[in-house]
ZAMARGU-4260 file (C-alpha; in steps of 0.2 Angstrom, whole numbers, plus 5000, padded with zeros to 4 digits):
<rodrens>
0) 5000/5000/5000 | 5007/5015/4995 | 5007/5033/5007 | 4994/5040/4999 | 4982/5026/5003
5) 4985/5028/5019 | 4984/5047/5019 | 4968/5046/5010 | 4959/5033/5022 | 4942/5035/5025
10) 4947/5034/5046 | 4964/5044/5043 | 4955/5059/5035 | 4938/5058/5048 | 4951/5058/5063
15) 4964/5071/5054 | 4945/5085/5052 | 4941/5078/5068 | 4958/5085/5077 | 4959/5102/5063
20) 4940/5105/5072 | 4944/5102/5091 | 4959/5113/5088 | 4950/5127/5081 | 4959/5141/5073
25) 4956/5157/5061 | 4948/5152/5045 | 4961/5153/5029 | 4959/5163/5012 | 4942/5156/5006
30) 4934/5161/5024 | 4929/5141/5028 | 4927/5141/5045 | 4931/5124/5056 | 4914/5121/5059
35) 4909/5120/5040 | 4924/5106/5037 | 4917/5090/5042 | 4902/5095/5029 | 4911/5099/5017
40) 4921/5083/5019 | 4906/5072/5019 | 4898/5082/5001 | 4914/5081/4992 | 4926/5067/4998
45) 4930/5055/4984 | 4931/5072/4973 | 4942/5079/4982 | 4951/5060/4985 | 4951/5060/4966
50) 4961/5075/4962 | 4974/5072/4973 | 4977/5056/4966 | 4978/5063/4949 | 4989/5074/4957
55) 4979/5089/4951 | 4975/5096/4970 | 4982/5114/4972 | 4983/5121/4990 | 4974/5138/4990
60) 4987/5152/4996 | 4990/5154/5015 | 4982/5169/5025 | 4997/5178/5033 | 4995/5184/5052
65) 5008/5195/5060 | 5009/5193/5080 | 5020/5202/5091 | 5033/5193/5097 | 5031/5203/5114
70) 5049/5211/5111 | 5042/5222/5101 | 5045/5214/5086 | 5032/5205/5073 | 5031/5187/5068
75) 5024/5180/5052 | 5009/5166/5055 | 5002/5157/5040 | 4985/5152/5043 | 4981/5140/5027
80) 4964/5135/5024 | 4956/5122/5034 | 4955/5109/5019 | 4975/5110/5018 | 4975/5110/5040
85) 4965/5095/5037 | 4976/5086/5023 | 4992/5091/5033 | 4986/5081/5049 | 4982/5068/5038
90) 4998/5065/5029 | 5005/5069/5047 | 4998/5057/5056 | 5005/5044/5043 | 5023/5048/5041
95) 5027/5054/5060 | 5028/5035/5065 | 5040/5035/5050 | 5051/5045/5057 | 5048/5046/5077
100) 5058/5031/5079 | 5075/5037/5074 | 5074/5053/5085 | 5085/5059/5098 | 5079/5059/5117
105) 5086/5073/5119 | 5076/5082/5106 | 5060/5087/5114 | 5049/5099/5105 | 5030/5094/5096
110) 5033/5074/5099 | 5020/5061/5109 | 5026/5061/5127 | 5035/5075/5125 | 5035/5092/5133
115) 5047/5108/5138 | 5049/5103/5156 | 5056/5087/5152 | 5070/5100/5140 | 5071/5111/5157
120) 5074/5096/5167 | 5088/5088/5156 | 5095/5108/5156 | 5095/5107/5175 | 5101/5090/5176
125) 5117/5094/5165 | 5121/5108/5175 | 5119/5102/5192 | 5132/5087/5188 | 5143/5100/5181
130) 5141/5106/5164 | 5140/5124/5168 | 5147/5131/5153 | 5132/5134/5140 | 5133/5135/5124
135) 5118/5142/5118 | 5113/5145/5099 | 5097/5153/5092 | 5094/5150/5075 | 5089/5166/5066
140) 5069/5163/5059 | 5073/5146/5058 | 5055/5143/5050 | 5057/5156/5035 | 5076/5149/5031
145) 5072/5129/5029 | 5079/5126/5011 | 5067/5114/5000 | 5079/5104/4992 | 5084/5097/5007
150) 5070/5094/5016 | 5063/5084/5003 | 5078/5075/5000 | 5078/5070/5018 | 5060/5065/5016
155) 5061/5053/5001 | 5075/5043/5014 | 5058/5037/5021 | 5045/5043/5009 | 5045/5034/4992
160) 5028/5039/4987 | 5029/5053/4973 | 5010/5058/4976 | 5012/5062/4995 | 5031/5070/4990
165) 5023/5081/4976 | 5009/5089/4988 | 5019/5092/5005 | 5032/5101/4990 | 5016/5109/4984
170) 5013/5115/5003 | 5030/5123/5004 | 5029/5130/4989 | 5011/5138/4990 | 5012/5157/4991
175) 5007/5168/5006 | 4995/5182/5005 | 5000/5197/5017 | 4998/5216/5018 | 4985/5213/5003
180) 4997/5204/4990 | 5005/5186/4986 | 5022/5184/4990 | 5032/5170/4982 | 5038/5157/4993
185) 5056/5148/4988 | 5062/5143/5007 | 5057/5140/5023 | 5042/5132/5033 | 5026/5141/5036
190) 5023/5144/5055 | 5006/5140/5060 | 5001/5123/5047 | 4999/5106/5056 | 5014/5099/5045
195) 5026/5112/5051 | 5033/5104/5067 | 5035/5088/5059 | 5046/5094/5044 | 5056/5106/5057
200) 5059/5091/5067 | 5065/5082/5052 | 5078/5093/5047 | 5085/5097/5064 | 5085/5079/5065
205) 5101/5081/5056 | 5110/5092/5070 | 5102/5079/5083 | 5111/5066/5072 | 5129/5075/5072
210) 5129/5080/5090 | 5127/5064/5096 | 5140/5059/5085 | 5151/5068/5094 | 5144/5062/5111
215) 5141/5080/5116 | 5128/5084/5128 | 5112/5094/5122 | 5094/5099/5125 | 5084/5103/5108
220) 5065/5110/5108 | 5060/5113/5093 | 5072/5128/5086 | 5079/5131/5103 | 5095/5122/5107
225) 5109/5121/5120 | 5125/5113/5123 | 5133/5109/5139 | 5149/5109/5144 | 5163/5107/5156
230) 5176/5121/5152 | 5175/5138/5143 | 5188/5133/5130 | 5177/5116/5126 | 5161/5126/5125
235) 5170/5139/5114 | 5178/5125/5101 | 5160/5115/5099 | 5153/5130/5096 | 5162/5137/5084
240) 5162/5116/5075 | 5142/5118/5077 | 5140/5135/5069 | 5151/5128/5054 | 5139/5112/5052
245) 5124/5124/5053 | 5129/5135/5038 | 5136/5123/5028 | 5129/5106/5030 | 5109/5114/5034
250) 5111/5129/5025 | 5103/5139/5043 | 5108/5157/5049 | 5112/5159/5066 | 5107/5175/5077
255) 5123/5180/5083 | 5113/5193/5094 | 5107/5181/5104 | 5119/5166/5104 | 5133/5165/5114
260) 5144/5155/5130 | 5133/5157/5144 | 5136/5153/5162 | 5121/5146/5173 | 5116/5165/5180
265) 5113/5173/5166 | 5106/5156/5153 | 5088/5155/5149 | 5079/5141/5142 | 5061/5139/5138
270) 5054/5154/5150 | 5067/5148/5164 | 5080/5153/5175 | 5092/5148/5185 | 5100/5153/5203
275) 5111/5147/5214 | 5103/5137/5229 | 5110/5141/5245 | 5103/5123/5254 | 5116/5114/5266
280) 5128/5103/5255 | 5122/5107/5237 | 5137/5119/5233 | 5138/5125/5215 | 5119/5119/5212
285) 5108/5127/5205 | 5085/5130/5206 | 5073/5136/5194 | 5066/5151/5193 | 5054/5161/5181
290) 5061/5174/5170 | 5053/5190/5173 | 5046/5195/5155 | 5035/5178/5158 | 5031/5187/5175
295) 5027/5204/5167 | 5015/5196/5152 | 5005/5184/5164 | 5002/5200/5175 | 4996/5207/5160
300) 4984/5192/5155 | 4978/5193/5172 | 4976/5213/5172 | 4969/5211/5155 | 4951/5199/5161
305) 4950/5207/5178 | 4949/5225/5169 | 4933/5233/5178 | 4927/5239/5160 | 4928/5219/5151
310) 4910/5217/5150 | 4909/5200/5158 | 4900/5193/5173 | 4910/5189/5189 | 4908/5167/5185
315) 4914/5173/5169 | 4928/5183/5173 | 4932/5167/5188 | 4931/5155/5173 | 4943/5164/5163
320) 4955/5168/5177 | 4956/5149/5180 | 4960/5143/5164 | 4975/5155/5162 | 4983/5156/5179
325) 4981/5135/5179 | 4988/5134/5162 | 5004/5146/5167 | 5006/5137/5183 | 5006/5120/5175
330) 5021/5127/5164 | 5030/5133/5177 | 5027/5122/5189 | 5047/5116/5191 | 5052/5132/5196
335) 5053/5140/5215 | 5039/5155/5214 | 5028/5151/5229 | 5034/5168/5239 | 5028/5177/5221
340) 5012/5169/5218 | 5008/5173/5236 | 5012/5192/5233 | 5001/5190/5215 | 4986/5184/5225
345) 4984/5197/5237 | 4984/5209/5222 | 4972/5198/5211 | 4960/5197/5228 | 4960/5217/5227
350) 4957/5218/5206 | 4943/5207/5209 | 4936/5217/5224 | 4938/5232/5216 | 4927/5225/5199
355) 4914/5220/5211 | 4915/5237/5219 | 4913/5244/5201 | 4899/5232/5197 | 4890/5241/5210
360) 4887/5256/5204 | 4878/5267/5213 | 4879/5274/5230 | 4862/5267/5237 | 4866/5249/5231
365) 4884/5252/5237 | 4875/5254/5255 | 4865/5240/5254 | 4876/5228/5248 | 4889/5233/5261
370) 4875/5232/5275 | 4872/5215/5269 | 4890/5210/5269 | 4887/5212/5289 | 4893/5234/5289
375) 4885/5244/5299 | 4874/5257/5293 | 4884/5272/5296 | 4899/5267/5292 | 4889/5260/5275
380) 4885/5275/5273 | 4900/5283/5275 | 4909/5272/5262 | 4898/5272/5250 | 4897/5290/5249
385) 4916/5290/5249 | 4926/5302/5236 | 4941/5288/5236 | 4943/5281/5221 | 4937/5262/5218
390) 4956/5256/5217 | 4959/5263/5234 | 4944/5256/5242 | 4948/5238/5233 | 4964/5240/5244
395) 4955/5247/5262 | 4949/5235/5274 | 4931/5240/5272 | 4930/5228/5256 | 4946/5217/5265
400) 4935/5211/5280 | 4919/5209/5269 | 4923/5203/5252 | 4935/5192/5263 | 4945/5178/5253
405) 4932/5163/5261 | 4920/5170/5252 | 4928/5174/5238 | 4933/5153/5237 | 4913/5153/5239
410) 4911/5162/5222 | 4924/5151/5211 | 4942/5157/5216 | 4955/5148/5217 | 4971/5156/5224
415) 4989/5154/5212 | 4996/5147/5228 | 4983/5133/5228 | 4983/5126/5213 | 5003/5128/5213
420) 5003/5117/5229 | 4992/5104/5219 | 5003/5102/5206 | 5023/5104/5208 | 5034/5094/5211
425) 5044/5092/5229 | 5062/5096/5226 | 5074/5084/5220 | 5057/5077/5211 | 5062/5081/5195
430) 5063/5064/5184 | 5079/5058/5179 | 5085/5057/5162 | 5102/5047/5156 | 5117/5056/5155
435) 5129/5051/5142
</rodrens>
């Protein structure tokens, strides 16, 4: 049975629109919107099997996106259309368990079973058994410099099907639409299509491959990789060696802005930190911490949904706050940020207080609510004829000893601390990975 076949199976292709549709997403050039796919798959399937068998199936162009890298600098999303989001997971979902196999452990970005805090972990591992000199290499837009040629010349080491080979070249080749024109695409990856990890992984496979070779000791996710080592001048050497293999043999820039030999103290990986730990016996160690950009933008986010003028209801604005503050702390889970969770919480109980204050409105219902909150009525009075601003009030005791945290809980809160207790890991916790 050739690729396609498999591609093309009626299961493959139901559970490939089924994923495109749970994933959800923006809607490509032709405007098809996820919740129009599975209908349109079921009305036009075997014509739609047909042409690509024929080899007559031309992906629409891609819908460019810029998003703010949050450095103040824009990054390039292509947004295809949902029939080509649909195709992609289904020729992905048939070649990924070609090439899984033969990855490197060490290489932990967009895999099954996979995820950045087991890259974190490894990073910490390497360092606290002495690897402390990084060297850490960012590839300049990896995504927009992949060359074709060798992509699919990797690909047809395990791909001999020239159907499924002609349309992921079709898919690399297919131009974007940005800033209201079509822009010819002759390298690189489009960021944002299902295929897109997958073919990055392939290449990268590559460096995997060679450092390994030279039994040196990394951590890879996705673009992002480092390399530990136990002297300045051996960081320094394989660095250089690395930089060399890069240019030459994967045709890939690197950001020398941003690459470098780095020391523990001032080595990022993944949104991380590290410091040293001053525990009894663990000299030279070093602990997790958060680096403070993630800090600012998750203050943000949290700003952001408990903004007095979002018109949302309090459950609402709970539900939200949930889903992001669980989702931050579940990434960062590894790291040591009780103390500033806790100092987070009293300042998230005061937004909220100070959005229910707002809610209020007006001065009579102000008085009545505060009465029934257990105020006496002059002091009621008092307050909610107050001049202070609603900020200022959020932070007195008069909405501190009423809208108290117990009945906050009541209402749906969860505090950061809480749900940070549920789910990290006690120290020296951190699964072990082998060390070659």
């Amino acid at each position: 049975m050739q690729t396609i076949d498999k591609v093309l199976n009626a299961g493959n292709l139901t559970q490939a629109c089924y994923e495109v549709v749970r994933n959800k997403g923006a809607a490509g050039v032709d405007k098809m919107s996820v919740k129009e796919l599975k209908g349109h798959l079921d009305n036009n399937r075997e014509g739609l099997m047909e042409r690509i068998r024929q080899g007559d199936y031309i992906p629409q162009p891609i819908r460019g996106k810029e998003i703010s890298k949050g450095n103040g600098k824009m990054r390039l999303l292509g947004i295809p259309t949902v029939i080509d989001r649909m195709l992609q997971q289904a020729v992905s979902r048939v070649i990924m368990p070609q090439h899984e196999y033969m990855f490197s452990r060490y290489s932990y970005g967009f895999r099954p079973e996979r995820n950045p805090l087991q890259a974190v972990t490894m990073a910490l591992n390497y360092i606290n058994s002495g690897y402390q000199h990084i060297v850490d290499i960012d590839l300049k837009g990896f995504f927009d410099e992949v060359d074709h040629c060798l992509l699919m010349g990797l690909l047809y080491r395990k791909i001999k099907c020239p159907i499924t080979l002609q349309l992921i070249r079709r898919w690399l080749r297919v131009p974007i639409w940005s800033k209201g024109k079509l822009v010819k695409r002759r390298k690189g990856v489009p960021q944002g299509s299902p295929i897109s990890p997958l073919l990055s992984n392939i290449i990268l496979h590559e460096l995997d491959t060679e450092m390994e070779r030279r039994q040196l000791r990394f951590v890879r996710y996705a673009d992002d990789f480092s390399i530990y080592c136990k002297t300045k001048q051996e960081a320094r050497m394989i660095g250089n060696s690395i930089y060399i293999f890069l240019r030459d043999k994967l045709k890939l820039p690197i950001n020398r802005e941003k690459s470098g030999l780095r020391r523990p103290i001032n080595f990022k990986i993944l949104g991380y930190g590290f410091v040293p730990t001053y525990r009894k016996g663990e000299k030279g160690k070093y602990q997790l911490v958060v680096e403070e950009k993630r800090w600012k933008s998750f203050k943000a986010k949290l700003k952001e949904l408990t903004r007095k003028t979002t018109p949302m209801s309090f459950d609402e604005r709970i539900q939200k706050l949930k889903e992001v503050q669980r989702g931050w702390i579940n990434n960062f889970r590894l790291a040591s940020i009780h103390g500033k969770l806790n100092e987070l919480d009293g300042w998230l109980r005061n937004r909220l207080r100070y959005c229910i204050w707002h809610h209020w409105k007006k001065s009579e219902r102000k008085r009545k609510n505060l009465i029934k909150l257990g105020v006496e009525q002059g002091q009621a009075y008092a307050w909610s004829r107050s001049r202070m601003g609603g900020w200022a009030i959020a932070q007195s005791p008069i909405l501190g000893t009423t809208i108290t945290i117990s009945r906050l809980v009541k209402r749906g809160y969860e505090a950061l601390t809480t749900w940070y207790i549920k789910v990290a890991p006690k120290y020296k916790s951190y699964p072990l990975f082998p060390i070659v």
